[in-house]
N, C-alpha and C positions, 0 to 999 in steps of 0.2 A: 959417668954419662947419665946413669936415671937421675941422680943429683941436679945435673944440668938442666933437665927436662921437667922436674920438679919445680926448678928457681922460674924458667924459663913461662909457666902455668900462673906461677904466682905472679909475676911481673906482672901479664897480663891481665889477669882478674883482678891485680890493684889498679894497672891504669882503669878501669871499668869506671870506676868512684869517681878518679879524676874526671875523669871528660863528662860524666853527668852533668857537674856545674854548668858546662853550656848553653843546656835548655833551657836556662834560664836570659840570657845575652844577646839581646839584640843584634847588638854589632855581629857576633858570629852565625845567625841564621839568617840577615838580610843576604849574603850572598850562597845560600843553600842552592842548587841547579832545579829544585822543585818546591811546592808550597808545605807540604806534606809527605812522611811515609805512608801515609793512610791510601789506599787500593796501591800501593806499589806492587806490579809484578817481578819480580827478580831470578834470572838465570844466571847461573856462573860454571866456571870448570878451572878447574886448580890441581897443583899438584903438588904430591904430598908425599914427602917422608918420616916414615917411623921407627920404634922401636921397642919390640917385645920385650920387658924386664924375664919374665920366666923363662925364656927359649935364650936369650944373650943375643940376640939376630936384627939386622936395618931390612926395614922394606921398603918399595918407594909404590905408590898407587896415582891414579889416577884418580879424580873427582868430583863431581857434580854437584848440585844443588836449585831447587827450584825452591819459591817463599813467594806468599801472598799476604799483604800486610789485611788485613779486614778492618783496624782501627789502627792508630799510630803509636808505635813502637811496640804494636804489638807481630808479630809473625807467625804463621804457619808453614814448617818447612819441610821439605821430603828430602832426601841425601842420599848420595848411589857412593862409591869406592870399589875401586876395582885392581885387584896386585897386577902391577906392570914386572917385579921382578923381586926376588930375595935373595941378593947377591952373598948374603954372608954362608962362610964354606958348612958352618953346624945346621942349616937351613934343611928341613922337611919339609918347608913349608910350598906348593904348588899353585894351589889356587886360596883364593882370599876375598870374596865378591860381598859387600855390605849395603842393606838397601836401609832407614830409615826415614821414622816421623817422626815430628814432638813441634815443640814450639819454641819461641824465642824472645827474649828480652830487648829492644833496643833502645839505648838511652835520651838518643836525642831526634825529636821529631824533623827535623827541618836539618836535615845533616850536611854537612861537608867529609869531615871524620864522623864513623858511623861505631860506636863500642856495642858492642852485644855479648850475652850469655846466651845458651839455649842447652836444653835437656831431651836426647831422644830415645824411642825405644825402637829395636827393629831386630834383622837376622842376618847372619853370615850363613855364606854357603862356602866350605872350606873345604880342602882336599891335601892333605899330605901325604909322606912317600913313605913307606917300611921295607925293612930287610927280609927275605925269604929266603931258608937253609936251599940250598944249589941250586941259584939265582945268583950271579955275576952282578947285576945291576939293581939300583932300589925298584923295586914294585909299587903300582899309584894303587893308595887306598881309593874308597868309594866318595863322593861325595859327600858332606854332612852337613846337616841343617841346624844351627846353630842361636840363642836368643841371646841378645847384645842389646849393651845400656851405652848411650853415648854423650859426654858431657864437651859442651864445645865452648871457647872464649874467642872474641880476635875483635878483629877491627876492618872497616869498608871504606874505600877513600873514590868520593864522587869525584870523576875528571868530568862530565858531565851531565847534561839532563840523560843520555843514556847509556853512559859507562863509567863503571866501576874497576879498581883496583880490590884484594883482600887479600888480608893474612891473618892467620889466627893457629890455633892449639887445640888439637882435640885427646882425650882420654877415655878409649873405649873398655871396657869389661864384656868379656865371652870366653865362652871354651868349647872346644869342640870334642862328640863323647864319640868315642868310638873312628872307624876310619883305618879299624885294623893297629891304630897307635897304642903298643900298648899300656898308656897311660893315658888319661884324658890330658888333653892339647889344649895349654890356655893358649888364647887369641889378644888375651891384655895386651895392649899397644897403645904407645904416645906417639902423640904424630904432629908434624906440624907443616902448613900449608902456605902458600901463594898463591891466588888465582887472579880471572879477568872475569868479567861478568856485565851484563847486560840490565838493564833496567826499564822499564812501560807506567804508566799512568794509567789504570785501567777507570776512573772515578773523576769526573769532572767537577772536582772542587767546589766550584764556583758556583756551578748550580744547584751543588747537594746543600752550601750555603743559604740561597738563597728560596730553596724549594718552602713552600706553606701546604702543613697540612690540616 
């Protein structure tokens, strides 16, 4: 399975290469649904399933994402994830809530297919279960506040001037110390996602064009 998820990472970071050549092709950005990524605002919610290599466990989350382009193809992005469930039976895992920032690569100004990389840093707040000698049932450890590196790949597909399709791969690093576990709890997770999302022109083009100073 981490094998799968592995090939699955690479695929997509090589398609990245490929679809750059676009930006170059006319024929492919005359029917882009906008002039520019440039002041793009973009919300999306997706959902996501993963898989811890350390622990052997799938989770499936919930996901957000907010992005403001300030020049084109370039992005600033905030990312929320939040565990809906961890169905696999070796599972401690309870709570799993991820907020990040960082920024983002996208390759082609004027998109239809939208390829990007992006690199974020932010925190989990986690919470797993332990055993306690005469206690019948797991006991919830406490909360734990956790620092996560998040590396993302995928691709956005314009339906129109203001919707979006996405899918994409993410590979988070974290652990979580303490929480009554008595080992620290790695959080490392591949995940891979679907969503729908929303898109705004916040920058009227034409006149940033044509402005004289």
């Amino acid at each position: 399975m981490v094998n799968r998820i592995f090939f699955a990472l690479a695929l997509l970071f090589l398609g990245q290469t490929t679809f750059a050549q676009y930006d170059q092709l006319e024929d492919y950005e005359k029917d882009a649904p906008f002039a520019s990524t440039e002041g793009l605002l973009k919300l999306n919610l997706a959902f996501a399933s993963g898989f811890m290599p350390n622990q052997i466990i799938y989770n499936h989350y919930l996901q957000g994402s907010l992005a403001y382009f300030p020049e084109k193809k370039v992005a600033l992005r905030a990312d929320f994830s939040m565990l809906l469930s961890s169905p696999s039976q070796a599972s401690i895992l309870k709570q799993n809530t991820g907020i990040y920032l960082g920024g983002f690569w996208h390759f082609v100004d004027k998109p239809i297919w939208d390829p990007y990389i992006g690199l974020q840093a932010g925190l989990h707040i986690s919470q797993t279960t332990y055993e306690k000698p005469g206690f019948v049932y797991a006991q919830y450890g406490d909360f734990q506040v956790s620092p996560a590196i998040q590396f993302q790949t995928g691709v956005n597909f314009y339906i129109s001037k203001y919707l979006h399709l996405s899918a994409g791969a993410q590979a988070i690093v974290a652990e979580q110390r303490g929480g009554k576990v008595p080992d620290d709890y790695s959080l490392t997770e591949f995940r891979a996602h679907l969503g729908l999302g929303l898109q705004f022109g916040l920058i009227d083009l034409e006149k940033k064009k044509n402005r004289v100073f």
